[in-house]
C-alpha positions in Angstrom: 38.5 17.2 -3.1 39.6 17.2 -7.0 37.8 19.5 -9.3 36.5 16.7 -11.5 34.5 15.3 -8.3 33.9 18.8 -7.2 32.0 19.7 -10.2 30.3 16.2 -10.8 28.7 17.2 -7.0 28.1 21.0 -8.1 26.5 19.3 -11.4 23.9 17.5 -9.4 23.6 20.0 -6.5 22.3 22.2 -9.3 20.0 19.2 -10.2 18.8 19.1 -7.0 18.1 22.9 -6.7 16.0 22.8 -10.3 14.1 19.5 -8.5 13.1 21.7 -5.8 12.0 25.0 -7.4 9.9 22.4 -8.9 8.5 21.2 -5.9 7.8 25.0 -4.9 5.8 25.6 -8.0 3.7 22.4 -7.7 3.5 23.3 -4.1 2.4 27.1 -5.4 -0.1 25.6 -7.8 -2.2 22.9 -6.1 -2.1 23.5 -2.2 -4.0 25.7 0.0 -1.8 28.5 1.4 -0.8 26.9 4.7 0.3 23.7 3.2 2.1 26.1 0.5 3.9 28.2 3.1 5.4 24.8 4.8 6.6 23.6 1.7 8.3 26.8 0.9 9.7 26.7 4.2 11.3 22.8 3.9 12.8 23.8 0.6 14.4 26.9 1.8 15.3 24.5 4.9 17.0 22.3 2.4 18.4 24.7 0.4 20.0 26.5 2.9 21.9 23.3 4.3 23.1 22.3 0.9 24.4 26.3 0.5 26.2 25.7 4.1 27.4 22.2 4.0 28.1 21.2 0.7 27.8 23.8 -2.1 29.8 26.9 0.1 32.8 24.8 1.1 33.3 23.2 -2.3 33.0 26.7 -3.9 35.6 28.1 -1.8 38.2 25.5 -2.7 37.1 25.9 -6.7 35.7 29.3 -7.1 36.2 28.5 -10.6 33.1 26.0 -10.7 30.9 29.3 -9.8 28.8 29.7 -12.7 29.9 32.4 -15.2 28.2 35.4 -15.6 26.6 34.4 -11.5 27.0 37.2 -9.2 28.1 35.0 -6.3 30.5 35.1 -3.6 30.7 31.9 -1.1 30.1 33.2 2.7 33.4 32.7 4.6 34.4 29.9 5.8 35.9 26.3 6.0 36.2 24.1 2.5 34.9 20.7 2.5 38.1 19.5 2.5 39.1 21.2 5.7 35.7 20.3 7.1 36.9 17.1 6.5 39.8 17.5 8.8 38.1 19.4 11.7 35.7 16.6 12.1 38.5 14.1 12.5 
């Protein structure tokens, strides 16, 4: 992948992330407990798979589009683009 997509995706992955913390808050704010636990656990659900399969690999491939001043490593592993090539 090119870093100009790369960092059009991370751009929006980022949206995403701000969309959901919002969802957590509203979640926090207005639901009972229960209902507040699940929602906490589909966002971290989502969260998690966006880290694995999109925001990880593309980070690997252009560490440079970590944000400065973010203490942040990716986790090892495969780049998009050679996820790409595995799933052939």
């Amino acid at each position: 992948m090119d870093e100009e997509t790369a960092r059009q995706i991370v751009a929006r992955l980022q949206t995403c992330v701000n969309l959901l913390s919002e969802v957590v808050q509203i979640a926090h704010a207005n639901c009972g407990d229960e209902e507040d636990r699940l929602v906490r656990r589909g966002v971290g659900y989502v969260l998690s798979e966006m880290q694995d399969r999109l925001t990880d690999p593309i980070f690997r491939e252009h560490p440079d589009l970590i944000p400065q001043g973010v203490d942040y490593e990716p986790m090892a592993g495969p780049t998009l683009t050679e996820m790409v090539k595995e799933s052939g």
